[in-house]
C-alpha positions as CSV (number, residue, x, y, z in Angstrom):
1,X,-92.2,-19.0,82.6
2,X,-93.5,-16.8,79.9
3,X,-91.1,-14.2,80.7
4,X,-88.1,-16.7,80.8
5,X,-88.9,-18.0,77.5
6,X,-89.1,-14.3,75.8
7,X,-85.8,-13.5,77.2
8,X,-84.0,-17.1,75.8
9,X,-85.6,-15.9,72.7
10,X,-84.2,-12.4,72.6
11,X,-80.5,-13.8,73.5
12,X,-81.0,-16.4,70.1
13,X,-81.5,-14.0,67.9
14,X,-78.9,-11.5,69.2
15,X,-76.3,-14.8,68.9
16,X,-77.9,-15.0,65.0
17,X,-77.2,-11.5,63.9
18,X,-73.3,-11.0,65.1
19,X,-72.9,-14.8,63.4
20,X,-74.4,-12.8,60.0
21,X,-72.3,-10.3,60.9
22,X,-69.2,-12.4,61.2
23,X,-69.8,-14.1,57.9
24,X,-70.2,-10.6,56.0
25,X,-67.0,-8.8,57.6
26,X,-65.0,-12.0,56.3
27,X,-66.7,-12.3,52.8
28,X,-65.7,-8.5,53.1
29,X,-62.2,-8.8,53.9
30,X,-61.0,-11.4,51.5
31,X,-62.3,-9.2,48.4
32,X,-60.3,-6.6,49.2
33,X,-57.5,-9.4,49.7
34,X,-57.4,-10.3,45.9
35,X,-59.3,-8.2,43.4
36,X,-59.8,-10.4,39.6
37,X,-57.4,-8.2,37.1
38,X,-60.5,-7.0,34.5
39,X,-59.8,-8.4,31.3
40,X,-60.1,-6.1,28.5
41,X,-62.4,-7.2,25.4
42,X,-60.9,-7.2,22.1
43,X,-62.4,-4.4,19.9
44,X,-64.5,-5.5,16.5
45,X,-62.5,-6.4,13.5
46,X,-59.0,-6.2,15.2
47,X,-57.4,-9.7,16.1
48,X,-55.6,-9.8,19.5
49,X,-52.4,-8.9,19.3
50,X,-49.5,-12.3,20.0
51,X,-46.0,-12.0,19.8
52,X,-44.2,-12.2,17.3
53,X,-42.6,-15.9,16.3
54,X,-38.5,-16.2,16.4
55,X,-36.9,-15.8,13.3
56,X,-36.1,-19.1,11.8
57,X,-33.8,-18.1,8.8
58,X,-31.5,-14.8,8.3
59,X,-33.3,-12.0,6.0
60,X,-31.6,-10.3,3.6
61,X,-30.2,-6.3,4.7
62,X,-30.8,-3.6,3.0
63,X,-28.3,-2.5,0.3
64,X,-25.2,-0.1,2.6
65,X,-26.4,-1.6,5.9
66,X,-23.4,-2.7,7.9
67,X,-23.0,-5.9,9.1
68,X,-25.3,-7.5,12.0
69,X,-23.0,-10.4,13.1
70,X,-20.6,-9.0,16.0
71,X,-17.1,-8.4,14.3
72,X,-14.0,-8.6,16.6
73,X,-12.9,-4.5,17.6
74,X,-9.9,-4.1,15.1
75,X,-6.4,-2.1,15.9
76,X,-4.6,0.3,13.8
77,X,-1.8,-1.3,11.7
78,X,1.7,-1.9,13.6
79,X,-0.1,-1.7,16.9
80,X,1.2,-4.5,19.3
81,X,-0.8,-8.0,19.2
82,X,-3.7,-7.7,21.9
83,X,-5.7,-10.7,22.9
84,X,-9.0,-10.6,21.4
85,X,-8.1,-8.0,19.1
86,X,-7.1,-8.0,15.2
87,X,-4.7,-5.7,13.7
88,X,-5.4,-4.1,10.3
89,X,-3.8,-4.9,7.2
90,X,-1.6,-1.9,6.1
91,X,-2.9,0.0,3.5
92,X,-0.9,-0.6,0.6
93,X,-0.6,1.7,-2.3
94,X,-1.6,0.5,-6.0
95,X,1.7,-0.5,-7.8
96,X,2.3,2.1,-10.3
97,X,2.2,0.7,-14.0
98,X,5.7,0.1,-14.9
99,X,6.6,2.6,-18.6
100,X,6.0,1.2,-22.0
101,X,8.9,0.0,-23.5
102,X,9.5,-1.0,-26.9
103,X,12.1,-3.5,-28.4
104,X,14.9,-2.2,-30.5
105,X,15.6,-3.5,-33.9
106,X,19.0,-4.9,-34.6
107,X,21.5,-2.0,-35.7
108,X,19.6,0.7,-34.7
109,X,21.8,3.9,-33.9
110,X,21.5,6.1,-31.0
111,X,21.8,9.6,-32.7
112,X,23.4,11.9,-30.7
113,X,25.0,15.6,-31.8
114,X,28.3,14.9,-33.0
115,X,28.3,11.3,-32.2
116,X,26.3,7.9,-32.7
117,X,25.8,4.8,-30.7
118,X,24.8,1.9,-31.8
119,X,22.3,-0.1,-29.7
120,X,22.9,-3.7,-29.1
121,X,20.8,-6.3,-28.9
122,X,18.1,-7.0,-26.1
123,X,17.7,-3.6,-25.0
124,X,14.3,-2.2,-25.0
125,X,13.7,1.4,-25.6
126,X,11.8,3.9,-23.1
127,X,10.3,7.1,-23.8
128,X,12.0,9.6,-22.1
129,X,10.3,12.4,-20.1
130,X,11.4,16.6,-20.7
131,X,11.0,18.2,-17.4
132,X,10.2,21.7,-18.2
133,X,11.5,23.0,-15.3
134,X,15.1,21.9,-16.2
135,X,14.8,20.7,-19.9
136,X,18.8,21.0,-20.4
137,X,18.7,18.1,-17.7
138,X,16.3,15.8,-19.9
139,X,17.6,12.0,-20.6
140,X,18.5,11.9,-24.4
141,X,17.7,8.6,-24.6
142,X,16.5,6.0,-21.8
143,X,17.1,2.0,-22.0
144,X,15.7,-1.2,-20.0
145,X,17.8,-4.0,-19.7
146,X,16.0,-7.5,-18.3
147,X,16.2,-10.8,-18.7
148,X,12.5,-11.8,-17.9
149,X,10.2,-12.4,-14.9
150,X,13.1,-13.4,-12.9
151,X,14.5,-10.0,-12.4
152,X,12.7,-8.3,-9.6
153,X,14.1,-4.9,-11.3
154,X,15.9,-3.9,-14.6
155,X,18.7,-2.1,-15.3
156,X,18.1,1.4,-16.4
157,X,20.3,2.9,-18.7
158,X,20.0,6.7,-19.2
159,X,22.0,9.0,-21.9
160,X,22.2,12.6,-21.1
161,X,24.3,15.6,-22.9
162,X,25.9,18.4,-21.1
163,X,27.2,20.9,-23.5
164,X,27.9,23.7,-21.1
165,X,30.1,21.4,-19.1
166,X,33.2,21.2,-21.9
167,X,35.7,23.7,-20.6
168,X,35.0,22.5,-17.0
169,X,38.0,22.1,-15.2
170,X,38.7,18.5,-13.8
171,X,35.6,17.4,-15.2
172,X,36.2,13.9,-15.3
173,X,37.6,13.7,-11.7
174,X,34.4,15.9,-10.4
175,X,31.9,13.5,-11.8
176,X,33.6,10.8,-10.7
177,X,33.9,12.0,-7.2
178,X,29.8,13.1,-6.8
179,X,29.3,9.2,-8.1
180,X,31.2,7.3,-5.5
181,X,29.9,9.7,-3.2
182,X,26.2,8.5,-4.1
183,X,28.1,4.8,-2.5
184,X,28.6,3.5,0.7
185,X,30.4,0.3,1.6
186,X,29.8,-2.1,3.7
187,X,33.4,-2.6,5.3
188,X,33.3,1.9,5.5
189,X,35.9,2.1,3.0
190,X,35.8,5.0,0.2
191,X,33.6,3.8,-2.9
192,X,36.8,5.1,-4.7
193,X,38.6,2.3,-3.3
194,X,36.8,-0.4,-4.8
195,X,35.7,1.7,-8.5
196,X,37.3,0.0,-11.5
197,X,38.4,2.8,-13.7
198,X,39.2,2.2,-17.1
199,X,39.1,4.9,-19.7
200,X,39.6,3.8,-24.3
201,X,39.3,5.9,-27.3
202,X,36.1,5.1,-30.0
203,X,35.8,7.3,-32.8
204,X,36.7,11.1,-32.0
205,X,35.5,10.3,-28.2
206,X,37.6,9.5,-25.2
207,X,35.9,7.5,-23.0
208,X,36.3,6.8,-19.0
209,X,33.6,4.9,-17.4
210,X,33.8,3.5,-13.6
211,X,32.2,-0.1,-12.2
212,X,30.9,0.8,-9.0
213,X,28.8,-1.5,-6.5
214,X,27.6,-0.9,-2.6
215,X,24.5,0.6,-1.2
216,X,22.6,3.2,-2.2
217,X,20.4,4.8,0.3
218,X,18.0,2.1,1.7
219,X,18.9,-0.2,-1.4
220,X,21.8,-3.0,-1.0
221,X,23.8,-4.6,-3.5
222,X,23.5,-2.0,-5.8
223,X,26.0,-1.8,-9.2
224,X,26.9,1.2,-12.0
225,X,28.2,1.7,-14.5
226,X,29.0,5.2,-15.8
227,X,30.8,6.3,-18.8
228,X,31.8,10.3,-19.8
229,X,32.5,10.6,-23.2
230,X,34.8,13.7,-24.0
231,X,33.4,15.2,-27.3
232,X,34.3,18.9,-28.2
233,X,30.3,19.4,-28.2
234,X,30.8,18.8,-24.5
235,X,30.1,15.3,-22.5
236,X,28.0,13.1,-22.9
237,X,27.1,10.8,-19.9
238,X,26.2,6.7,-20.5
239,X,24.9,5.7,-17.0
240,X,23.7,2.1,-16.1
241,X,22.3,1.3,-12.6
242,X,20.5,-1.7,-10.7
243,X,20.5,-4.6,-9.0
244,X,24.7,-5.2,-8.8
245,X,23.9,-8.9,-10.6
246,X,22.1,-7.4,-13.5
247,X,24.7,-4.8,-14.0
248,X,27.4,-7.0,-14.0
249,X,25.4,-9.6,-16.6
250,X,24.7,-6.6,-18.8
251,X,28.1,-5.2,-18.4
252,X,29.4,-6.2,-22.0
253,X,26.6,-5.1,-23.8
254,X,27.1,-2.1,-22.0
255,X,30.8,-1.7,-23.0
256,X,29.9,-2.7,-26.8
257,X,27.6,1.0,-27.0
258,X,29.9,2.3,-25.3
259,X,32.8,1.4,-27.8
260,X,30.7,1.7,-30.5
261,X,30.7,5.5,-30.8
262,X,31.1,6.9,-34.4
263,X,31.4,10.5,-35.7
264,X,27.7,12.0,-36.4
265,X,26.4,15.1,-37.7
């Protein structure tokens, strides 16, 4: 019996120590399951750090800095339209400042060698420019002819000398010629077909001046009129050009200078 009862005892206490063994393998095995992530302290004196709060209102940039909003990309001027694209605006040049001119009084005379004109009302005087390169070539005397904000441009009037042009053969003719050359049509016929040629004596000049109007280069509806006046100091050349309208409203003032010519010094 007392053998028996030591041997029930010694199979109790084996049962005990694999259940305590049991219990500490598990307890084991779920630490190593799911470790606590340490937390770190925060040092003395130094707040923990949060993040920062979301802008409420826009701050000013710094003066230079481009723009932050998103802009839409931008294409080169002329370039065809592309949805979710702009095109530039051309870059224009500055308008150049138009020449000082200065009103003429009434009766004032445009002195010429061997001749005088006299300059009618209206027209406003220009200075005119010496090119150094060709100073024989320089403008005598250079005129603008408007009638106010409603002419998009004037009608220049220019008055050049040629002295080494007097014994010129055909001279007349050969001016006349380059200047309905400088003419096109629009129906193709010669400019020499629809001149008006009229030719007058004032004073000790003979004058012949042609009404032309067509297109010139790129510009349409474009009118002149130029006068040679013979003088035996050789010719000098009267020529008006601009818009065809404006030539033709300005075209009896023109003629008055024109017919004004007087013998000079």
């Amino acid at each position: 019996m007392i053998a028996e009862r030591n041997r029930n005892r010694g199979l109790g206490m084996r049962a005990v120590t694999w259940i305590l063994r049991g219990a500490a393998i598990a307890a084991l095995a779920g630490g190593c399951a799911k470790e606590p992530t340490p937390t770190q302290p925060p040092s003395a004196g130094k707040p923990a750090a949060t993040a920062p709060a979301p802008r409420t209102q826009a701050e000013p940039l710094p003066p230079g800095h481009p723009p932050a909003t998103p802009t839409e990309p931008v294409l080169p001027p002329g370039h065809p339209v592309v949805p979710g694209f702009t095109t530039a605006s051309p870059a224009t040049k500055p308008a150049a400042a138009p020449a000082e001119t200065v009103p003429v009084p009434l009766g004032t005379k445009t002195a010429l060698e061997g001749i005088t004109l006299t300059i009618p009302e209206g027209w406003r005087m220009q200075p005119a420019k010496t090119d150094s390169k060709f100073p024989d070539m320089a403008p005598k005397a250079v005129f603008t002819l408007t009638t106010g904000e409603s002419d998009k441009e004037p009608v220049m009037v220019r008055v050049t000398h040629f002295p080494a042009m007097r014994d010129m053969p055909n001279m007349v003719e050969e001016n006349l010629k380059r200047w309905y050359e400088s003419f096109t049509q629009p129906d193709g016929r010669p400019t020499s077909e629809t001149a008006v040629v009229e030719t007058f004596e004032a004073g000790p000049c003979r004058i012949t001046f042609a009404e032309v109007r067509g297109t010139v280069g790129p510009q349409i509806d474009q009118g002149m009129i130029a006068a040679i006046i013979e003088h035996p100091k050789g010719p000098f050349f009267v020529k008006a050009m601009g818009p065809a309208a404006g030539v033709q409203r300005w075209k009896p003032s023109i003629v008055a200078y024109l017919k004004s010519a007087q013998a000079g010094e």
